[in-house]
BAZA-357618 format. One record per residue: residue number from 1; x negated, y, z of N, C-alpha, C in turn. Coordinates in Angstrom, 1 decimal. Each point is the difference from the previous one (the first is absolute). Layout:
SITE; NUM; X; Y; Z; X; Y; Z; X; Y; Z
...
This chain:
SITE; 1; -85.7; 81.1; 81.3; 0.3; 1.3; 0.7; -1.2; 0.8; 0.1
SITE; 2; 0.0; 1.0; -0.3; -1.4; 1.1; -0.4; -0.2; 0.6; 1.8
SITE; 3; -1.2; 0.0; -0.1; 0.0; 0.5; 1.8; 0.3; 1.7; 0.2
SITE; 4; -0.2; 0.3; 1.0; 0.7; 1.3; 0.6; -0.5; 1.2; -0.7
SITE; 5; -1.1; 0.3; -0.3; -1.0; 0.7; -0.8; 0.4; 0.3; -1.3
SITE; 6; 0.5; -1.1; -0.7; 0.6; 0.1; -1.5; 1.7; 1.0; 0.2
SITE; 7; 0.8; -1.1; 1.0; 1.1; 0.7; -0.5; -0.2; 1.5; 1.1
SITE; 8; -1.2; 0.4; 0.9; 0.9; 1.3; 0.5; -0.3; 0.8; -1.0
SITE; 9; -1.0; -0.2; -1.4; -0.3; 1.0; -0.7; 0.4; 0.0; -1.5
SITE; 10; 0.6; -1.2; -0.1; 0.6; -0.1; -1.8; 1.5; -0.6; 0.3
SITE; 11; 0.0; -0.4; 1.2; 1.8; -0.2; 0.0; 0.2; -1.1; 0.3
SITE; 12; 1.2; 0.1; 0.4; 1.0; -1.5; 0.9; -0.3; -1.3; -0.7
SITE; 13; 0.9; -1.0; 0.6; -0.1; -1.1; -0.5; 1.4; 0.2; -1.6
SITE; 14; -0.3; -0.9; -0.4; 1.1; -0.1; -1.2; 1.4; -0.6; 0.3
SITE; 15; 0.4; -0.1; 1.6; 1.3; -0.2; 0.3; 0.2; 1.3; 0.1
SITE; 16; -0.7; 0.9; 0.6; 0.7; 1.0; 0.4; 0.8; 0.9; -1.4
SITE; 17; 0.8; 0.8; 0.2; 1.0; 0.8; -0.9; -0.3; 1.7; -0.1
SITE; 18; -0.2; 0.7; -1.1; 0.0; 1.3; 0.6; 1.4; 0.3; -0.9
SITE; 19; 0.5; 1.1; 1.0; 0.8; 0.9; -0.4; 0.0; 1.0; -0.1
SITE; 20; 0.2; 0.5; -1.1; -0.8; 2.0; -0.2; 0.6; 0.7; 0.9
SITE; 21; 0.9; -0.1; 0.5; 0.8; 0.9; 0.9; -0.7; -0.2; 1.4
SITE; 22; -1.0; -0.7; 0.5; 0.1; -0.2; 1.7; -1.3; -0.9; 0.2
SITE; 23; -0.9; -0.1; -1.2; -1.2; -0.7; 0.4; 0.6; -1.7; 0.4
SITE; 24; -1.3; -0.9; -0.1; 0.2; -1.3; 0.3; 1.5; -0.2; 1.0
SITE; 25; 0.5; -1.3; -0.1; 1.0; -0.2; 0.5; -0.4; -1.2; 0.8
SITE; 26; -0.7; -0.6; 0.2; -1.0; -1.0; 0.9; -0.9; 0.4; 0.5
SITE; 27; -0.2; 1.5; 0.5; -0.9; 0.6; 0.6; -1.0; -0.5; 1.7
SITE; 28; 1.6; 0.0; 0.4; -0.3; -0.5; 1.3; 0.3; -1.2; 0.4
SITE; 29; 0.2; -0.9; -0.8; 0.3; -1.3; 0.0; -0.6; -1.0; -0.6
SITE; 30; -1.7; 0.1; -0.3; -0.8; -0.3; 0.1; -0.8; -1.0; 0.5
SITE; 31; -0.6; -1.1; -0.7; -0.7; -1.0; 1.5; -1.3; 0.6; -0.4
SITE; 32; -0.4; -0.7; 1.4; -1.4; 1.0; 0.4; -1.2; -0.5; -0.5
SITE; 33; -0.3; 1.3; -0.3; -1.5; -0.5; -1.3; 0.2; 0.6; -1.4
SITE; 34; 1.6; 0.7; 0.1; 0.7; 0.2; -1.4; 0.2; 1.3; 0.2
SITE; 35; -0.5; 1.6; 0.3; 0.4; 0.9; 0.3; -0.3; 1.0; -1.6
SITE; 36; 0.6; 0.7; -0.3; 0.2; 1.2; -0.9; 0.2; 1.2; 0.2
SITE; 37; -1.0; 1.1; -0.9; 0.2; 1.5; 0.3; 0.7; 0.1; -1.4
SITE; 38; 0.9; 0.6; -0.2; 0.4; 0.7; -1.2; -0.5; 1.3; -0.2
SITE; 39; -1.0; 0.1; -1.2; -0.8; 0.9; -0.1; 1.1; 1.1; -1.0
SITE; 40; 1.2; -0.6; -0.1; 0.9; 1.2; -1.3; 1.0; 0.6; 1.0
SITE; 41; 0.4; 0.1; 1.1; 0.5; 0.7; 1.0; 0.3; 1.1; -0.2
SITE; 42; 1.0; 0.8; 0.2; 0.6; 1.1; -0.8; 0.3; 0.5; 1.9
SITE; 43; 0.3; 1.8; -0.4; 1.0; 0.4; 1.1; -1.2; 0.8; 1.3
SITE; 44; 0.6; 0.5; 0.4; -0.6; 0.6; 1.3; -1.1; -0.7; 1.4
SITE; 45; 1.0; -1.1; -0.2; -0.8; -0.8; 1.0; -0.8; -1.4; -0.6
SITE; 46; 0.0; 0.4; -0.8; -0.8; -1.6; -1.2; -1.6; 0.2; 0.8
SITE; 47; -0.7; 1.0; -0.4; -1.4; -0.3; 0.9; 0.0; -0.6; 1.6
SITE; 48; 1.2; 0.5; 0.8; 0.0; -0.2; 1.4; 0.1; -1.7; -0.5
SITE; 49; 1.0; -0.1; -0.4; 0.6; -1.6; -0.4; -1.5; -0.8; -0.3
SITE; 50; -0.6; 0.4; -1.4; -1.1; -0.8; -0.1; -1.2; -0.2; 1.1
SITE; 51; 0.1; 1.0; 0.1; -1.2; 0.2; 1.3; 0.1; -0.9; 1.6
SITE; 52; 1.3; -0.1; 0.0; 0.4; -0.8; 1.2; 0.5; -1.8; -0.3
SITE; 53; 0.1; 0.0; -1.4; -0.1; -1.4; -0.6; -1.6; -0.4; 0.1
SITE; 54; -1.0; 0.8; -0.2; -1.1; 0.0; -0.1; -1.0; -0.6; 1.3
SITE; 55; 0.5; 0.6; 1.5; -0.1; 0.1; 0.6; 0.4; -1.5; 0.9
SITE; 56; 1.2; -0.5; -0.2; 0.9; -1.1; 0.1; -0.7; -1.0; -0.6
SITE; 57; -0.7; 0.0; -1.2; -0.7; -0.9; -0.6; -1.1; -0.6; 0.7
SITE; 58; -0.9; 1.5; 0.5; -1.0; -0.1; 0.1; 0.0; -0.9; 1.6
SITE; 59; 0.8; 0.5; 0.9; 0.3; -0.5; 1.3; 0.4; -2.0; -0.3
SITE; 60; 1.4; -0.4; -0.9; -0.2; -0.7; -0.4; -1.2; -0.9; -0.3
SITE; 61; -1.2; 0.1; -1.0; -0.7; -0.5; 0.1; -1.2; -0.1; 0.9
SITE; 62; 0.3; 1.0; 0.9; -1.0; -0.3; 1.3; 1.0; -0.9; 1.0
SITE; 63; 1.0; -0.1; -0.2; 0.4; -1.5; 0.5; -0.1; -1.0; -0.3
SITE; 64; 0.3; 0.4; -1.4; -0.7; -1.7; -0.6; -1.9; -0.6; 0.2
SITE; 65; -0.5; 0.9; -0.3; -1.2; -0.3; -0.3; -1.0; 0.4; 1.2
SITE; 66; 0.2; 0.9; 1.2; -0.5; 0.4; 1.0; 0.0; -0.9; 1.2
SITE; 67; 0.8; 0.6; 0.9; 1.3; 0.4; 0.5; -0.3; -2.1; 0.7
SITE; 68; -0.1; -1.0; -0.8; 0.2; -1.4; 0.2; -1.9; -0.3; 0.9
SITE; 69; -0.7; 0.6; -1.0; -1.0; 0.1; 0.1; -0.8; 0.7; 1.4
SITE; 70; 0.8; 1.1; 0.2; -0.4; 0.8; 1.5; 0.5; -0.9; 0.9
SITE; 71; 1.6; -0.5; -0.2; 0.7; -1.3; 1.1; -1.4; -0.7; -0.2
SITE; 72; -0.3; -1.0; -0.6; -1.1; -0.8; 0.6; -0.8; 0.0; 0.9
SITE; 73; -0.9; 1.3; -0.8; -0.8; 0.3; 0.9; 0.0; 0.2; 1.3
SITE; 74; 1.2; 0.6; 0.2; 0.7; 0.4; 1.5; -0.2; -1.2; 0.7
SITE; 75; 1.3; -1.1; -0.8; -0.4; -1.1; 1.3; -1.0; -0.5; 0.2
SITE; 76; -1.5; 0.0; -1.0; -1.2; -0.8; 0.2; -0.4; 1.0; 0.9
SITE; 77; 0.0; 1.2; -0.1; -0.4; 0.7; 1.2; 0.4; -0.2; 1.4
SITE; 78; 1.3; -0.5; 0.2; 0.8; 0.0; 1.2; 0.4; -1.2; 0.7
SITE; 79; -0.2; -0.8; -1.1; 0.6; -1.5; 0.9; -1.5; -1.0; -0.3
SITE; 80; -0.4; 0.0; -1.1; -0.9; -0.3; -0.5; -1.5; -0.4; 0.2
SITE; 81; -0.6; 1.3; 0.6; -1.2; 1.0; 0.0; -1.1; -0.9; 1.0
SITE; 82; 0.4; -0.9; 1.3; -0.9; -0.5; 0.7; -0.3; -1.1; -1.0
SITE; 83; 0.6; -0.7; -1.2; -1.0; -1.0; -1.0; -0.7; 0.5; -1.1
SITE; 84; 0.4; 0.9; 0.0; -0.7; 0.6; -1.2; -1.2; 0.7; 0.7
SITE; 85; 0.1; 0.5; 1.0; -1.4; 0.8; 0.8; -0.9; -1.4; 0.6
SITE; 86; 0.3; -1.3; -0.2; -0.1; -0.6; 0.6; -1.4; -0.7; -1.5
SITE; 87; 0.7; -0.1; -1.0; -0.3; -0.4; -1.2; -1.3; 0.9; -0.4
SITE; 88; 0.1; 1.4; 0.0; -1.3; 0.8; -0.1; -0.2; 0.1; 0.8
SITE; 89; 0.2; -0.2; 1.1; -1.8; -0.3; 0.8; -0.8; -1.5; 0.3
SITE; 90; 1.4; -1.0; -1.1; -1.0; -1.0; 0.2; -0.9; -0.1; -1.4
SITE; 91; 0.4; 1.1; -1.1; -0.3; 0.2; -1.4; -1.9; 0.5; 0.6
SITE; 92; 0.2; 1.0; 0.8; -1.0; 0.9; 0.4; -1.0; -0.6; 0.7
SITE; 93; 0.2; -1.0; 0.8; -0.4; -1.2; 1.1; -0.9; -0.7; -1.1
SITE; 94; 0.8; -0.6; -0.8; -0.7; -1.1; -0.9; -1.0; 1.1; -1.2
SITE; 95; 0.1; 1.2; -0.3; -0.3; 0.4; -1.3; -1.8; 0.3; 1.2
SITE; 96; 0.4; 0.6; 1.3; -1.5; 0.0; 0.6; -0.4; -0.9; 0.4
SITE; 97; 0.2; -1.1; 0.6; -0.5; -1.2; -0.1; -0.6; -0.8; -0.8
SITE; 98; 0.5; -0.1; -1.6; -0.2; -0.3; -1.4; -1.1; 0.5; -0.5
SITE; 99; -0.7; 1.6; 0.5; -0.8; 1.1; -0.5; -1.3; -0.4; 0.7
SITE; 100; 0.2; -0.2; 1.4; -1.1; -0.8; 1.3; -0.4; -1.3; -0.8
SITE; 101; 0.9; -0.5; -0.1; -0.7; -1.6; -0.4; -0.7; 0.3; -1.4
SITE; 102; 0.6; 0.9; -0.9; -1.0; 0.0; -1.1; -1.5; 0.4; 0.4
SITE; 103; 0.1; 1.2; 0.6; -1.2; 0.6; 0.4; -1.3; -0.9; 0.6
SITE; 104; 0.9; -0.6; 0.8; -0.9; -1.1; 0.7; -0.5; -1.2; -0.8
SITE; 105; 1.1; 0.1; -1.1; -0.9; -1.2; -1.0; -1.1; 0.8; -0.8
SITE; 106; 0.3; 0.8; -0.3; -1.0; 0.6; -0.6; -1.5; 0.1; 0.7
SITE; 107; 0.1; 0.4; 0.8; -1.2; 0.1; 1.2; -0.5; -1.4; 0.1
SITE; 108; 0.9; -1.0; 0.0; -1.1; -1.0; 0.4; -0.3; -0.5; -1.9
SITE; 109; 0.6; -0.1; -1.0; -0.8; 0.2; -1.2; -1.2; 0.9; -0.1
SITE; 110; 0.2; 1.1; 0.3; -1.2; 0.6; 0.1; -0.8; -0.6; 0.6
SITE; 111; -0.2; -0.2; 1.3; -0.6; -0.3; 0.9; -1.1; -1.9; -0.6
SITE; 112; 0.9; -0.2; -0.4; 0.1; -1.3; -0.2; -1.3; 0.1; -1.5
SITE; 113; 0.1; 0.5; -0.5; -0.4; 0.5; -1.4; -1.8; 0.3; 0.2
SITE; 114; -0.4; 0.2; 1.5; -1.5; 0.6; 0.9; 0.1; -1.3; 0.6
SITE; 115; 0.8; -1.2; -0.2; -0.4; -0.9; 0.9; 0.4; 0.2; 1.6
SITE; 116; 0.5; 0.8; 0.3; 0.5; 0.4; 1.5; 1.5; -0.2; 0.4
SITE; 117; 0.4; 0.3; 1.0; 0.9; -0.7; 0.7; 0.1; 1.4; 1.0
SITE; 118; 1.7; 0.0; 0.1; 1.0; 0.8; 0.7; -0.3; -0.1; 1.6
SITE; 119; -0.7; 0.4; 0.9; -0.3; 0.1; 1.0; 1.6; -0.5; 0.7
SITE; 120; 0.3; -0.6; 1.3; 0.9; 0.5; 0.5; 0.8; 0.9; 0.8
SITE; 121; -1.4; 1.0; 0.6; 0.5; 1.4; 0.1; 1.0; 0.8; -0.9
SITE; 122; -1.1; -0.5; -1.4; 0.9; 1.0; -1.0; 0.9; -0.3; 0.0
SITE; 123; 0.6; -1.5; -0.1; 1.3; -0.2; -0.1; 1.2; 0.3; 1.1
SITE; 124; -0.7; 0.0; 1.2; 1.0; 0.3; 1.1; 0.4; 1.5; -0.4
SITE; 125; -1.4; 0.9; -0.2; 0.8; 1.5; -0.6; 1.2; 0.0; -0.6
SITE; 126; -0.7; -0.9; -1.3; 1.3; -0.2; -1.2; 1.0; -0.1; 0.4
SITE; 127; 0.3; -1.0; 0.9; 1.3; -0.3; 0.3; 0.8; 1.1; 1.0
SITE; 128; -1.3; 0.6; 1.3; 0.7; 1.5; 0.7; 0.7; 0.6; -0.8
SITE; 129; -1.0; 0.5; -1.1; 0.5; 1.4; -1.3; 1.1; -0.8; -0.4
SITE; 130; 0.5; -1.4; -0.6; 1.0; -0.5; -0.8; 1.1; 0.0; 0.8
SITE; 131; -0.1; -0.1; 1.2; 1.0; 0.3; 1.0; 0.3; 1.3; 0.2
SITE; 132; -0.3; 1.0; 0.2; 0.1; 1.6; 0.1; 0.4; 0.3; -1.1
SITE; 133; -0.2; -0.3; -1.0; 0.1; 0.6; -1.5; 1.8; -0.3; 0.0
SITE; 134; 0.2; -1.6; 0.2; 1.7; -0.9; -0.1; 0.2; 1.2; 1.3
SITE; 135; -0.1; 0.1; 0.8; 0.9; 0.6; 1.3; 0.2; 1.6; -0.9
SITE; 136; -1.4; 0.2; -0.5; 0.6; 1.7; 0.1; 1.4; -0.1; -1.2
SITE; 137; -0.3; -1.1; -1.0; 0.6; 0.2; -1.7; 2.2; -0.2; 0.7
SITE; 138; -0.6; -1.0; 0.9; 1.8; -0.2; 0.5; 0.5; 0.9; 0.6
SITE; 139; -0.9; 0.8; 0.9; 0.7; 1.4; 0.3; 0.0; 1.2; -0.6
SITE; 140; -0.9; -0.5; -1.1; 0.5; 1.3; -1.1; 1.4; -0.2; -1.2
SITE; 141; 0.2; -1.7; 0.1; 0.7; 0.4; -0.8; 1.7; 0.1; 1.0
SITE; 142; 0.0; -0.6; 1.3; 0.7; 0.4; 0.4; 0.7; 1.4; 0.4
SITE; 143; -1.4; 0.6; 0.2; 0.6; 1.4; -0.1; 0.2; 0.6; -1.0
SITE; 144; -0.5; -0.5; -1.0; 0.2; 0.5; -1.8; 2.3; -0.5; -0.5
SITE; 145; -0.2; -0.9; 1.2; 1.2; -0.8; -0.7; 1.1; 0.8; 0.9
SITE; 146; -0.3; 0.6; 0.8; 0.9; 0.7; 0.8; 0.2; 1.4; -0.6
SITE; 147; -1.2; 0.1; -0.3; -0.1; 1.9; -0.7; 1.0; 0.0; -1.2
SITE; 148; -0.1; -1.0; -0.6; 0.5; 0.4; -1.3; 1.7; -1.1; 0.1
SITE; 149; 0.3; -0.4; 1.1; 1.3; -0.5; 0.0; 1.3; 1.0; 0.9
SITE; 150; -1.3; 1.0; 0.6; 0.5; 1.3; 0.9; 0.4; 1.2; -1.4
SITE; 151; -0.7; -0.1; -0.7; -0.2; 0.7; -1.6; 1.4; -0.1; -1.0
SITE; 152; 0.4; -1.1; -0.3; 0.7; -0.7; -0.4; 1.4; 0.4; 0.3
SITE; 153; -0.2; -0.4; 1.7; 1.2; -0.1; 0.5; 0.7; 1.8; 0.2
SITE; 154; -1.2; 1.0; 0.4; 0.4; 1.1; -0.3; -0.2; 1.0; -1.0
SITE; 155; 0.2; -0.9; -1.7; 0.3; 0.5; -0.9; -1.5; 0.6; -0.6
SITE; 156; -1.1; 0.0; 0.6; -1.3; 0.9; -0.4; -0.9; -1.2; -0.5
SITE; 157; 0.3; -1.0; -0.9; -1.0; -0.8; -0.3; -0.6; 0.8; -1.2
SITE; 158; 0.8; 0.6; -0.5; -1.0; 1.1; -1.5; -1.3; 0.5; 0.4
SITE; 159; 0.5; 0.8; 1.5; -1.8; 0.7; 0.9; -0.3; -0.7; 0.3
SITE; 160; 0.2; -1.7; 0.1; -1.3; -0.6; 0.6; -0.5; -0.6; -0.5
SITE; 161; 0.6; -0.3; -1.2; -1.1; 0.0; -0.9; -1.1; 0.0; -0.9
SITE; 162; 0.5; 1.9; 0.0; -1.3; 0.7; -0.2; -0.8; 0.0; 1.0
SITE; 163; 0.0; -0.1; 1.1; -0.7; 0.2; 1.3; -1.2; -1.2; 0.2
SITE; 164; -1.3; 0.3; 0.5; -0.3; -0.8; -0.3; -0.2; -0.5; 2.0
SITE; 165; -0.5; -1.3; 0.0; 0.3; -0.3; 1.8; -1.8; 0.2; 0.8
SITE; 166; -0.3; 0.3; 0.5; -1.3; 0.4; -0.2; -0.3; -0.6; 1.5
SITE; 167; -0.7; -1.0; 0.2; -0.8; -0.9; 1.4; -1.1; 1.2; 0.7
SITE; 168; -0.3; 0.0; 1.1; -0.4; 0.9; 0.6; -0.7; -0.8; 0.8
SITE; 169; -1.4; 0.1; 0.1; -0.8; -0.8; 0.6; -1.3; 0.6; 0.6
């Protein structure tokens, strides 16, 4: 079976029948995924006719191919949304946590490299900042995860984005 694209522009399937007198005779009887414009249309209303076959088509495959796709998303947004908000912020949790511990290896390599050793002041810092850093990242992405499930849900996820989210500090 040739997909939608082929036959709305070179023609039906090979069951279908034409009759010179009245255009295809399986026009509207059709399974879906199989739609045709008859581009030899004769008569007064042949452009309105193609044009609104045209149009039928096009709506058609935004149900096949959209249309399933927006449903998804809908419910991950709606029924969904507290595991998945739940998931990136533990993505965000672990990716600054993961960043802290490198850093801190690095430092004591360095450190290590002069023969010296990590005070434990420094480290108590380390761990303040590695704490502050996890608290701010989970509330950014929670608020990131709301903005753009608020976005979503009222159809403007195109402007956001281009938008960019800008922390203010």
């Amino acid at each position: 079976m040739a997909d939608p694209t082929t036959n709305l522009y070179q023609g039906a399937s090979m069951t279908d029948t034409y009759d010179y007198s009245g255009g295809y005779q399986n026009m509207y009887n059709q399974t879906p995924g199989n739609y045709f414009v008859d581009p030899y249309r004769t008569g007064d209303q042949a452009a309105q006719d193609t044009l609104a076959d045209l149009y039928e088509a096009e709506f058609q495959d935004y149900l096949n191919r959209f249309f399933p796709v927006e449903q998804d998303l809908i419910q991950q947004m709606t029924t969904g949304f507290e595991g998945l908000q739940q998931e990136e912020i533990g993505r965000a949790q672990q990716a600054t946590a993961t960043q802290y511990a490198n850093v801190q290896g690095q430092q004591a390599r360095r450190m290590a490299g002069y023969g010296l050793q990590m005070s434990s002041g420094y480290a108590q810092d380390a761990s303040r900042g590695e704490t502050s850093a996890i608290v701010a990242a989970r509330n950014f992405a929670r608020l990131r995860s709301e903005e753009r499930r608020d976005q979503i849900l009222s159809g403007g996820i195109g402007s956001a984005l281009t938008q960019k989210s800008v922390i203010s500090g």
